[in-house]
C-alpha positions in Angstrom: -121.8 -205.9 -25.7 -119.8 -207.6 -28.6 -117.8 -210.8 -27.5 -114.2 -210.5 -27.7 -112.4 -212.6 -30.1 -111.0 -215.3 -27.6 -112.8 -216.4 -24.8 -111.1 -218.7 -22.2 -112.3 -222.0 -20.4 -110.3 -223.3 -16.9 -110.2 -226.7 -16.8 -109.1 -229.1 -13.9 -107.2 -232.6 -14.3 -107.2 -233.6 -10.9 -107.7 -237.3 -10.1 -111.0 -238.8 -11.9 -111.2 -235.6 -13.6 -108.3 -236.0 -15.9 -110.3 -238.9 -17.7 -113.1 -236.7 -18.2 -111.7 -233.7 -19.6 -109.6 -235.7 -21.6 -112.1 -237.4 -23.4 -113.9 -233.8 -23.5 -111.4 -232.7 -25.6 -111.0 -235.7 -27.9 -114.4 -235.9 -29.1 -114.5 -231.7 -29.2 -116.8 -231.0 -26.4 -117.9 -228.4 -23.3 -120.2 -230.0 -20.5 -122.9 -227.3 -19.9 -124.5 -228.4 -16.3 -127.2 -227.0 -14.8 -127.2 -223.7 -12.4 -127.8 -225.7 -9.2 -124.2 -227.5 -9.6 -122.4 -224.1 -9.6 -119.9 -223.4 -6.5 -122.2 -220.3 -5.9 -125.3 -220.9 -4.0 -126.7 -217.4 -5.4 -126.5 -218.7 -8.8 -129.5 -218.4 -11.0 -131.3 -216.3 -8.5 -134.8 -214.8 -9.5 -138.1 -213.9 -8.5 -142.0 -214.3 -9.7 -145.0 -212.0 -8.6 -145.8 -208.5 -8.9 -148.8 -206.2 -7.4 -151.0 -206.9 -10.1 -151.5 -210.5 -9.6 -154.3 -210.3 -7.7 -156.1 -208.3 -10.5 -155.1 -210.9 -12.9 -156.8 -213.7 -10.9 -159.6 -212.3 -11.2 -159.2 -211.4 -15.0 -157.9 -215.1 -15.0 -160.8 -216.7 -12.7 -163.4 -217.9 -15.6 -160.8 -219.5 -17.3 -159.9 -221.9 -14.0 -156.7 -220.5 -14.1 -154.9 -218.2 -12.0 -151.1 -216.5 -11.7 -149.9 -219.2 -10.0 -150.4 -221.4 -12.6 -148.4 -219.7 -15.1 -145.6 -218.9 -12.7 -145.1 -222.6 -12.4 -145.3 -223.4 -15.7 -142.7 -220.4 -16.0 -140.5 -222.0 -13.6 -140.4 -225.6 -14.9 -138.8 -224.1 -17.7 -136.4 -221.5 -15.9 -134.8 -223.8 -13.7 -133.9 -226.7 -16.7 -131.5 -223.8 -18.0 -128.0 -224.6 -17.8 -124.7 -222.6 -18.9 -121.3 -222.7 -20.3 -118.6 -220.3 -18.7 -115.2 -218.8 -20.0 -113.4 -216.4 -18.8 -112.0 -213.0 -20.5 -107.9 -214.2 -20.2 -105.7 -217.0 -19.7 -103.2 -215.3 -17.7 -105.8 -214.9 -14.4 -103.8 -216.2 -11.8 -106.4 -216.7 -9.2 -108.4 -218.7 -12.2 -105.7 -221.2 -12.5 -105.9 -221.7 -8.8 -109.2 -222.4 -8.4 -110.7 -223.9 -11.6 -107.3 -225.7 -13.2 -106.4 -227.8 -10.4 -104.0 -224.9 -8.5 -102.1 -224.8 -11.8 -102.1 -228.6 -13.0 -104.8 -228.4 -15.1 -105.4 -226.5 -18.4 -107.0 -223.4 -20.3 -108.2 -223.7 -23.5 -108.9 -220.5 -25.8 -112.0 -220.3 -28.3 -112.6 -218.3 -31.2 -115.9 -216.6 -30.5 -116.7 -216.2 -34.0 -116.3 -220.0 -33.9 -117.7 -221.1 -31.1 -121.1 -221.3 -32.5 -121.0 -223.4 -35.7 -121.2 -226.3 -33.7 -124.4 -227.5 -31.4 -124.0 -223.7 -30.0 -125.4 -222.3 -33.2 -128.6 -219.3 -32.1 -127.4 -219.4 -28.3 -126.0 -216.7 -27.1 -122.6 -215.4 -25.5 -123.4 -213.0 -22.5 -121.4 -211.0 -20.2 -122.0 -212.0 -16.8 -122.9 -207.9 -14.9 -122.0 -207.4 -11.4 -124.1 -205.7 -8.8 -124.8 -206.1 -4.8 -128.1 -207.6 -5.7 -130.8 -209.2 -7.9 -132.8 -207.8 -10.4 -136.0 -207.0 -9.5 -139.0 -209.9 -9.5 -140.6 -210.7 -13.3 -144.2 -209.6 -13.0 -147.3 -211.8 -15.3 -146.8 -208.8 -18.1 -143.2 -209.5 -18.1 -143.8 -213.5 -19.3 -144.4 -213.1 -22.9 -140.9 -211.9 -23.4 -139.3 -214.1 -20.5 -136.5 -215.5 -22.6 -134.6 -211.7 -22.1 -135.4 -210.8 -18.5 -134.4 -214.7 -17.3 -131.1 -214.5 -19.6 -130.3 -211.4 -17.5 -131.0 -212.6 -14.2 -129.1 -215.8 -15.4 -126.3 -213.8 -16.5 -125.8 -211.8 -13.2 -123.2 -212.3 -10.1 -122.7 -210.6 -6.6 -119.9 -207.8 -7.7 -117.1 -210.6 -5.4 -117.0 -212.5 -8.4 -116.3 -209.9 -10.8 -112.3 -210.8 -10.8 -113.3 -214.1 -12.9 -114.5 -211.5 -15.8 -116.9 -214.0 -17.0 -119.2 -214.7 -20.3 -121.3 -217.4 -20.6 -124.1 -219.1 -22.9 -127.0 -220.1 -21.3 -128.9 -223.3 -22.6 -132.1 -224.6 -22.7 -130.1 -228.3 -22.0 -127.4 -229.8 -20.4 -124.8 -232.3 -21.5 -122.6 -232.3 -24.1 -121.9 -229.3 -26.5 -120.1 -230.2 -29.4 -117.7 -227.5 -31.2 -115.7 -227.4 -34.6 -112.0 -228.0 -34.6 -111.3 -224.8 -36.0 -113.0 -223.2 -32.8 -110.3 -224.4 -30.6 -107.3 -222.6 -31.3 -104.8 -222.9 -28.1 -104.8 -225.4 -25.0 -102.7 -223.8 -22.2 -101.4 -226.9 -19.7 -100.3 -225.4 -16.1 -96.8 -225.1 -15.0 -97.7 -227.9 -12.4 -99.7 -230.2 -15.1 -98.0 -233.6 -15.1 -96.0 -234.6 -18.1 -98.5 -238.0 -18.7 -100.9 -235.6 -19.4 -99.5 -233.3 -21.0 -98.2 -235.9 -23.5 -101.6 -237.7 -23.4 -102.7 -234.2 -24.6 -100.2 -233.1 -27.3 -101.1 -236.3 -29.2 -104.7 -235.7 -29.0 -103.9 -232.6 -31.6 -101.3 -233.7 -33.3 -103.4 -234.0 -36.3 -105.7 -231.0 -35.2 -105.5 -227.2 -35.9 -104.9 -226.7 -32.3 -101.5 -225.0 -31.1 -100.5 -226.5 -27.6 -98.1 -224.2 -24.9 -96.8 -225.3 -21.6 -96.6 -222.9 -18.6 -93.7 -221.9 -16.6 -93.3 -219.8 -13.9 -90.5 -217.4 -13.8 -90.3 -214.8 -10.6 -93.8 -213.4 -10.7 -94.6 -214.1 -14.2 -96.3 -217.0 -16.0 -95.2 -217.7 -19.1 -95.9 -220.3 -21.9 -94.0 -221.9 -24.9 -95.3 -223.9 -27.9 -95.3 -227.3 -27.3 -97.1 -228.6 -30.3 -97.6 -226.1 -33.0 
């Protein structure tokens, strides 16, 4: 499936975290940690094995090897992925609430065509697919084109988080990703974000090609107006 154009990223400024994002955004970078700090403990779920490993042992046996062997080495580098998420909007209420500090923290919206001039370039943006459960185990055949089927399995969520209608790039490596300015194009501050920060935060793109809106709520609607063009 082709990326849409923008893709979203919820941000929190609660506390500690204000520093952190903060500084994020002045030197132009996502954090991409690894699957094990998600908030869902079914993150990242897959399986190894298949009803041929026996018969491969055996094939395997002169060598001193067995399946085993390969599933760990298979592993070691599975579960050293990490990821970057966004979301498909910025106008996902339940989003604010729960990863922009209940609607103090910020959104920011990236070009996707963008997104990957930077220390992104050859990853990959993937819709996250929804189903009631995993994909079925990688068998030993299945390891010489493991980069796909792990992608997949990486890239797949029970169907109750389908509401956060999320993409993501999976990476071989966590830490700082580094973007171009030009792949920024809006910060959205909450309705509840506090005026420190949201000065703090104008001024970071003052000189930046980055437009900057404040939210508002008004009955049932949020709503946002240019703060910094």
């Amino acid at each position: 499936m082709k990326p849409p154009t923008y893709l979203y990223r919820y941000r929190p400024l609660d506390g500690n975290l204000a520093d952190r994002e903060i500084n994020a955004l002045s030197e132009g970078f996502l954090w991409a940690p690894h699957f094990r700090e998600m908030n869902d403990p079914m993150e990242a779920f897959y399986e190894l094995g298949g009803i041929a490993d026996p018969f491969v042992d055996r094939l395997l046996a002169p060598s001193g090897k067995c399946v085993a062997d390969m599933y760990e080495m298979a592993r070691s580098v599975i579960d050293n992925f990490c990821l970057v998420s966004f979301s498909s909007g910025y106008l996902e209420l339940p989003m604010w609430a729960y990863y922009a500090s209940n609607f103090a923290g910020l959104c920011l919206e990236f070009r996707t065509d963008e997104i990957h001039l930077g220390d992104f370039q050859n990853q990959t943006l993937r819709p996250v697919t929804y189903a009631q459960s995993p994909l079925p185990s990688i068998q030993f055949h299945e390891l010489s084109e493991m980069q796909e089927g792990i992608e997949a399995r990486l890239a797949r969520k029970r169907t109750e988080w389908q509401h956060e209608r999320e993409w993501r790039i999976v990476t071989g490596a966590g830490g700082p990703m580094h973007y171009v300015d030009d792949a920024l194009t809006r910060v959205f501050l909450g309705p509840r974000i506090g005026d420190t920060h949201a000065e703090r935060i104008c001024d970071l793109f003052k000189h930046r090609p980055t437009e900057v809106l404040r939210g508002s709520i008004l009955g049932y609607d949020l709503k946002f107006e240019t703060v910094k063009p």
